[in-house]
C-alpha positions in Angstrom: 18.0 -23.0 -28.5 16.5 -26.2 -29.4 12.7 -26.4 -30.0 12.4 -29.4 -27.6 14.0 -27.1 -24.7 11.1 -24.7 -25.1 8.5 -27.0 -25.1 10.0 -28.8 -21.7 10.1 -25.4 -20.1 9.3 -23.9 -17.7 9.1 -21.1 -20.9 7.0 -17.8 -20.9 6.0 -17.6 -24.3 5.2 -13.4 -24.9 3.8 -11.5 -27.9 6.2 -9.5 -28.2 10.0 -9.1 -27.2 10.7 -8.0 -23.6 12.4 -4.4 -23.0 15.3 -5.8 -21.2 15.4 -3.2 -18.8 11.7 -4.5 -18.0 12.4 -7.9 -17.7 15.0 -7.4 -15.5 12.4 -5.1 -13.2 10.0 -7.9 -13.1 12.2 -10.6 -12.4 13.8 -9.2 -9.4 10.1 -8.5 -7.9 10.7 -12.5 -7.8 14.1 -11.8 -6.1 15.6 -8.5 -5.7 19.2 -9.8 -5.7 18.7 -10.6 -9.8 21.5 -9.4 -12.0 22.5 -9.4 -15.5 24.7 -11.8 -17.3 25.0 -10.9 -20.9 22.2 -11.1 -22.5 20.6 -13.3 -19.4 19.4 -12.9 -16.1 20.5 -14.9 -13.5 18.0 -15.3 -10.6 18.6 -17.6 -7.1 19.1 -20.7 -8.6 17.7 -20.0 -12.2 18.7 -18.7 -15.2 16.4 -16.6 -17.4 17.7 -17.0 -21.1 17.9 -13.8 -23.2 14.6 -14.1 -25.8 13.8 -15.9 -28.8 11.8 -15.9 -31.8 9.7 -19.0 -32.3 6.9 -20.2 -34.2 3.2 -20.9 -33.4 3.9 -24.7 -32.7 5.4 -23.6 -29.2 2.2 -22.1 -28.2 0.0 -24.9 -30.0 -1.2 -22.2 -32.2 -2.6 -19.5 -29.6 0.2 -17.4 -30.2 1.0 -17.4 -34.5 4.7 -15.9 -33.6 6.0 -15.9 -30.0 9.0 -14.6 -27.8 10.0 -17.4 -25.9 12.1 -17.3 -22.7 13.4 -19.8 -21.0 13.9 -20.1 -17.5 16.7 -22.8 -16.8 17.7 -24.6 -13.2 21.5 -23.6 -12.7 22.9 -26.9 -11.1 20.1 -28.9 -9.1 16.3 -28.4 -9.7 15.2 -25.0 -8.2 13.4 -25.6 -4.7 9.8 -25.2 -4.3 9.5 -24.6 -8.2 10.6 -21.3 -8.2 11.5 -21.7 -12.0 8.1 -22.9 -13.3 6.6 -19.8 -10.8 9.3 -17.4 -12.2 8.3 -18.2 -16.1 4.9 -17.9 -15.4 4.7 -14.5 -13.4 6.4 -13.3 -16.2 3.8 -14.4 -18.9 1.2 -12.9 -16.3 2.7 -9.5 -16.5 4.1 -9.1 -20.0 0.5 -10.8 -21.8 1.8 -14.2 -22.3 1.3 -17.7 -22.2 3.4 -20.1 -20.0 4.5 -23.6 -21.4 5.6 -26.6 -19.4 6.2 -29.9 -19.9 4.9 -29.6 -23.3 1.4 -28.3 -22.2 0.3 -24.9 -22.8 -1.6 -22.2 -20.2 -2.7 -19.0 -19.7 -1.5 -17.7 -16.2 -4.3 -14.8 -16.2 -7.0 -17.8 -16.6 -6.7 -19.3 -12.9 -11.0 -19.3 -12.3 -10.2 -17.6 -9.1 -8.5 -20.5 -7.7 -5.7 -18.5 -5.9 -5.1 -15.1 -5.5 -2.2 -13.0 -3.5 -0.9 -13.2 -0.2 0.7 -11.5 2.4 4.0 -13.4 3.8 4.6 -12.3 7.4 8.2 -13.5 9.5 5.3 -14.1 12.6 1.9 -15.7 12.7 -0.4 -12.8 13.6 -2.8 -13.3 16.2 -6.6 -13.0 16.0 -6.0 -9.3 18.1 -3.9 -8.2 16.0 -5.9 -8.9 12.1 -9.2 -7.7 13.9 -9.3 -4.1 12.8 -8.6 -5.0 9.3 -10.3 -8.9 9.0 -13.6 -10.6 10.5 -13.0 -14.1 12.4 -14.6 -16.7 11.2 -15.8 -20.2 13.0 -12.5 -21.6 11.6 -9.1 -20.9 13.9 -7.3 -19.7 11.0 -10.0 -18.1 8.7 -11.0 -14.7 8.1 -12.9 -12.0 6.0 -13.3 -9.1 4.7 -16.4 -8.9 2.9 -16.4 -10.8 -0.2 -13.0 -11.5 0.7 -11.5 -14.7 2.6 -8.7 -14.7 4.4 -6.7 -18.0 5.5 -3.8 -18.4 7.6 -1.5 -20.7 6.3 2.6 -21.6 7.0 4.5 -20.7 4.3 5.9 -23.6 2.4 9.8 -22.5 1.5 11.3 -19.3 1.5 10.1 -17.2 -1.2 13.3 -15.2 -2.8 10.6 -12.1 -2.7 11.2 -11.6 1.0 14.1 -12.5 2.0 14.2 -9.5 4.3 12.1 -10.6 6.5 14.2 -14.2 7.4 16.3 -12.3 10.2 13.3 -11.6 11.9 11.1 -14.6 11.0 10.4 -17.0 13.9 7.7 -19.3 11.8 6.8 -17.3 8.4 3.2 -17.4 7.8 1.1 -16.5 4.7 -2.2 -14.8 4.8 -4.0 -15.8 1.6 -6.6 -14.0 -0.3 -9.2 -15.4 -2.0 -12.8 -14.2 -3.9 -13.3 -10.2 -5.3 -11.9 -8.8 -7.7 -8.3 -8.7 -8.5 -7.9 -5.3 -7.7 -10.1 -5.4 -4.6 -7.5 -8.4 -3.2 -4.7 -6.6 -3.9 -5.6 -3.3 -2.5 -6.4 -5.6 0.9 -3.0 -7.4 0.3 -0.7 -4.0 0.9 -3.2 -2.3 3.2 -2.6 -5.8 5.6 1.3 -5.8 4.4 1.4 -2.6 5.8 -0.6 -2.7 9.0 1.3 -6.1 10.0 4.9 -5.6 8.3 4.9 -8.1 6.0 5.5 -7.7 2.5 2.5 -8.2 -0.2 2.5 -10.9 -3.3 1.1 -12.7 -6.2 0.3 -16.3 -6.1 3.8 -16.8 -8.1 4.7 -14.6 -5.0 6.2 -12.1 -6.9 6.1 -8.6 -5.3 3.1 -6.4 -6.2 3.6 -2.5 -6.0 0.1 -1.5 -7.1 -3.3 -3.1 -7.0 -3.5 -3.1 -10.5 -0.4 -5.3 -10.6 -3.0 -8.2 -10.3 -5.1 -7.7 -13.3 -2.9 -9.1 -16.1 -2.7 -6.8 -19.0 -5.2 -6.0 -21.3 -7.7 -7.2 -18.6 -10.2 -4.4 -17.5 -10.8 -4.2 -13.9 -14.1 -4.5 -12.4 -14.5 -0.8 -11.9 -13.7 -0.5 -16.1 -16.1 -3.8 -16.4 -19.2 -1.2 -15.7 -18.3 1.6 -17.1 -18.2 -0.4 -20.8 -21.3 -1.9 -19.3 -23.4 1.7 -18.4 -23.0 1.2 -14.9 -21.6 4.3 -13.0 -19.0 4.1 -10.6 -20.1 3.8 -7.5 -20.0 7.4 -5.4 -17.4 7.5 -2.1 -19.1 7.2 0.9 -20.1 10.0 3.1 -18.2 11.1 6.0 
């Protein structure tokens, strides 16, 4: 594959070559209906070239030797860039850096920016959050904690949960913001489950596990004190 190709993207450049039963696993948390071609992967309207070795210029450098795969449009651009989301959820989770356009960036550096969200088919109302999320002045904000929680409509229709179209009458996102990754996830699936909705990164890829939001090779906050001398903090009584 030409050098050039890389460099445009969107390419998630990785350490070290993806198992491709693995990749395969994380792309279809993007969208379940992912299959193999070949060596590839196609993916909704994308296709996720089997890896390559290339050098350090790719990465500028922050990588000496890099596996790069691309993550091609099949036909017209990908809506709501699902293939620049796609390439770098899969840097996120496999240790990588993501490359677009020619400029370089590390998906697990985001300065708490964005976080995950929970995409429901119906708007919840204020009622039906209150056991699990504080109202706030704002119509649409909540919190939990150190936590905030904002009602937004989902742009597009994320490939991630297309189960829930049949049912949708005006699909709504509740994004998370603030704590720490592990803390925002475990609120994502406790409100995916309480509210039927189905719990995901901000490249709204699936998440299984809390965890799945610290990218690897990233201690959690609870692992952060330990190395520190803090000890964990005891369970409350009952």
């Amino acid at each position: 594959m030409a050098k050039r190709r890389l460099r445009t993207g969107p390419t998630a450049a990785l350490p070290a070559r993806p198992d491709p039963g693995e990749l395969l696993r994380i792309v279809q948390l993007a969208d379940p209906g992912a299959r193999r071609d070949g060596d590839e992967i196609v993916a909704v309207d994308v296709r996720v070239c089997a890896p390559v070795e290339a050098g350090a210029d790719l990465t500028g450098g922050e990588l000496e030797t890099a596996w790069a795969v691309r993550v091609a449009a099949e036909g017209p651009l990908p809506l709501d860039f699902f293939d620049r989301y796609l390439a770098e959820g899969l840097a996120f989770r496999l240790g990588g850096l993501a490359v677009c356009r020619g400029e370089v960036s590390d998906p697990a550096d985001d300065g708490g920016e964005s976080g995950p969200a929970v995409i429901l088919p119906v708007r919840p109302t204020a009622e039906e959050l209150a056991p699990l999320l504080e109202q706030q002045e704002e119509e649409f904000a909540f919190a939990a904690g150190d936590i905030r929680a904002v009602l937004v409509p989902q742009k597009g229709q994320p490939p991630a949960v297309q189960e829930l179209l049949p049912f949708a009458t005006e699909l709504t996102a509740i994004e998370l913001r603030g704590g720490e990754p592990v803390k925002l996830g475990a609120l994502a699936l406790e409100l995916a489950e309480a509210l039927n909705g189905i719990a995901v990164d901000r490249w709204r890829f699936r998440i299984d596990a809390a965890e799945d939001l610290v990218a690897p090779g990233q201690p959690d906050a609870e692992e952060d004190a330990v190395e520190e001398g803090v000890p964990p903090a005891e369970p409350a009584a009952e």
